[in-house]
C-alpha positions as CSV (number, residue, x, y, z in Angstrom):
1,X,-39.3,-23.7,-54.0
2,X,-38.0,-27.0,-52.1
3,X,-34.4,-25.7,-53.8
4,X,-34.9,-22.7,-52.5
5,X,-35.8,-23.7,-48.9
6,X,-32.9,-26.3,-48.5
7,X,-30.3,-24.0,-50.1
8,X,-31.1,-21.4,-47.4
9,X,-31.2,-24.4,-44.3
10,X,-27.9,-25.0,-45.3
11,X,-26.6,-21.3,-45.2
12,X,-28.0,-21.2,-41.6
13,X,-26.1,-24.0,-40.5
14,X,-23.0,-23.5,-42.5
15,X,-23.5,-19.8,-40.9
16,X,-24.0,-21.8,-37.9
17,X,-21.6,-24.0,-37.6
18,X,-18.9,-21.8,-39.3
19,X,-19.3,-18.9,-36.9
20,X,-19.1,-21.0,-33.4
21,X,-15.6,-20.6,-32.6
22,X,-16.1,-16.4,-33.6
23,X,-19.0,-16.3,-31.1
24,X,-16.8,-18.3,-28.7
25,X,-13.5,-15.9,-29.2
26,X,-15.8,-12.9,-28.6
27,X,-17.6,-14.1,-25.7
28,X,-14.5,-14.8,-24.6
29,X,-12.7,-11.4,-25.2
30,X,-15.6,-9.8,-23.8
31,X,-15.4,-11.4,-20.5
32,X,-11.8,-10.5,-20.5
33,X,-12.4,-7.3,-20.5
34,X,-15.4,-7.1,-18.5
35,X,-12.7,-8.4,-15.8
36,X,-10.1,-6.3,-17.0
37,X,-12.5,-3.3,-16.7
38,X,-13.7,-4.2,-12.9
39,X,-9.9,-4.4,-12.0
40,X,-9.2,-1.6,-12.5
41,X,-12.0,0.2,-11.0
42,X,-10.8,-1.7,-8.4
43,X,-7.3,-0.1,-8.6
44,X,-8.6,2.8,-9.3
45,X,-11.0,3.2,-6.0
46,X,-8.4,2.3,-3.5
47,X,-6.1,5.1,-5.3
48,X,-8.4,7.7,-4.3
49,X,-8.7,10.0,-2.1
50,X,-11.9,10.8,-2.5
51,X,-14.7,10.1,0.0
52,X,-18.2,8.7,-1.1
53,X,-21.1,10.7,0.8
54,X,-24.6,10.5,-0.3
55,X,-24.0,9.1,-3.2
56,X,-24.1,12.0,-5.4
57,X,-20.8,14.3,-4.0
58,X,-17.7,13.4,-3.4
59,X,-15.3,15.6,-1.4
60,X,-11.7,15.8,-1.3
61,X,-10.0,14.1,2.0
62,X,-7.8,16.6,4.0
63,X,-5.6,14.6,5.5
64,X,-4.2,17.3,7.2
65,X,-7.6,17.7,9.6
66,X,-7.3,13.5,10.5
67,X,-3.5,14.0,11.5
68,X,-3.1,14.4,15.2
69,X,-2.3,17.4,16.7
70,X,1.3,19.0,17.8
71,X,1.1,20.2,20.5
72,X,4.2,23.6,20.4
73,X,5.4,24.2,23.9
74,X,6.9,27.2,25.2
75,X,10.6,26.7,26.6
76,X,11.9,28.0,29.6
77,X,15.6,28.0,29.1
78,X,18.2,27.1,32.4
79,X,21.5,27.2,33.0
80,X,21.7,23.9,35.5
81,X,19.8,21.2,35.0
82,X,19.9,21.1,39.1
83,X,15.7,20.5,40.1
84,X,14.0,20.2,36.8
85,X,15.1,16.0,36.5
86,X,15.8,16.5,33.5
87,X,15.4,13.4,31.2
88,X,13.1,12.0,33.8
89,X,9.8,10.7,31.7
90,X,6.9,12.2,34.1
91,X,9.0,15.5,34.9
92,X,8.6,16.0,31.3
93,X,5.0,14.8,31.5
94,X,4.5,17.0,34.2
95,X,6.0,20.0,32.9
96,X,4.3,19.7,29.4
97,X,0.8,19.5,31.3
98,X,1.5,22.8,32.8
99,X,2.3,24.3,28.6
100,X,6.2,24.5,28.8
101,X,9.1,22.4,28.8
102,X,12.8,23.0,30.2
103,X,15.4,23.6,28.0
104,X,19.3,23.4,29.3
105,X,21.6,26.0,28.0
106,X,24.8,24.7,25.9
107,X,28.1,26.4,26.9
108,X,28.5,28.8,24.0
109,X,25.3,28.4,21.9
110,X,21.8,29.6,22.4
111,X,20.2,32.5,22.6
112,X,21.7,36.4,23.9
113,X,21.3,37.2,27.4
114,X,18.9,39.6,26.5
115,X,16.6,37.2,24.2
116,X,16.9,34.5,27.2
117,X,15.3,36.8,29.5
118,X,12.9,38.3,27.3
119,X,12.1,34.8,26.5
120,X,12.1,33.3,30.0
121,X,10.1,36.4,31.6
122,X,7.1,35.9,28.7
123,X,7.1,32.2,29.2
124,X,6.5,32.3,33.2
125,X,4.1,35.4,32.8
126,X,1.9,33.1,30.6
127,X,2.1,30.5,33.1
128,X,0.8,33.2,35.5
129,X,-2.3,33.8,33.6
130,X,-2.9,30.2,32.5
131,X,-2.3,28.3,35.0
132,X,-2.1,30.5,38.3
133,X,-0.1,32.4,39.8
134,X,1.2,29.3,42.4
135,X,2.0,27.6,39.2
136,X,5.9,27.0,40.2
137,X,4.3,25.6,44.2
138,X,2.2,23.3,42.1
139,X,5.2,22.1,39.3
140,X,7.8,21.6,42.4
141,X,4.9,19.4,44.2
142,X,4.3,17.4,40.9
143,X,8.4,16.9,40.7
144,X,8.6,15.9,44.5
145,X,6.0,13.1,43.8
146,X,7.9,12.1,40.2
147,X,11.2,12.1,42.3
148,X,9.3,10.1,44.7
149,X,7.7,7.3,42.2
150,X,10.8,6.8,40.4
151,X,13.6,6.6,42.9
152,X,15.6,10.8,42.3
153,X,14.4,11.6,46.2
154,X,16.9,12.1,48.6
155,X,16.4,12.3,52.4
């Protein structure tokens, strides 16, 4: 029986001793990938477009509804650019408040005579029933005080 017992004591530690560096080379490889495995959940979360809510649904991100709006405005189309400062920074402010914007007309390019006045006659009759009917009194006071401010007044 004493045999017996010492033959198995040194199993265990041969067992023991022999398998250290296995136990180490494991422990090892599965920290590695324990790491491995959180880096890429990582990777993986900051690649997604998914937003966390409650914790139990997600929901797809439209980017589209965090974009900021364009604003589309009407164009009134001129021949001279005489009166509508044109390139001045608050005429153009100003004239996008009131919904439109003033468009020169190239020599030779543009629209037909009859699309330009179809155009030009919706455009101000819009203005009409947006704005007021005053609404050209009100624009040419907002362009006398933005000639005023930056220097375009004369007399």
């Amino acid at each position: 029986m004493r045999n017996f017992t010492q033959g198995i004591l040194r199993a265990q530690s041969y067992l023991r001793y022999g398998q250290t560096s296995i136990f180490k080379l494991m422990i090892q490889r599965v920290v590695l990938m324990f790491v491995f495995f959180i880096g890429c959940l990582a990777v993986q979360a900051q690649l997604s477009d998914e937003i966390p809510t409650n914790g139990t649904v997600r929901k797809r991100v439209d980017h589209r509804k965090y974009e900021p709006k364009k604003k589309t405005y009407s164009q009134l189309y001129k021949k001279s650019t005489k009166g509508i400062l044109y390139g001045n920074p608050c005429a153009l402010e100003r004239t996008r408040q009131m919904g439109f914007e003033y468009v020169p007309l190239a020599q030779g390019r543009g629209k037909t005579r009859v699309g330009l006045i179809l155009n030009n006659t919706a455009v101000r009759s819009k203005l009409c029933i947006t704005r007021s009917p005053f609404w050209k009194l009100i624009l040419n006071k907002r362009l006398k005080e933005c000639r005023m401010k930056t220097g375009d007044f004369v007399g």
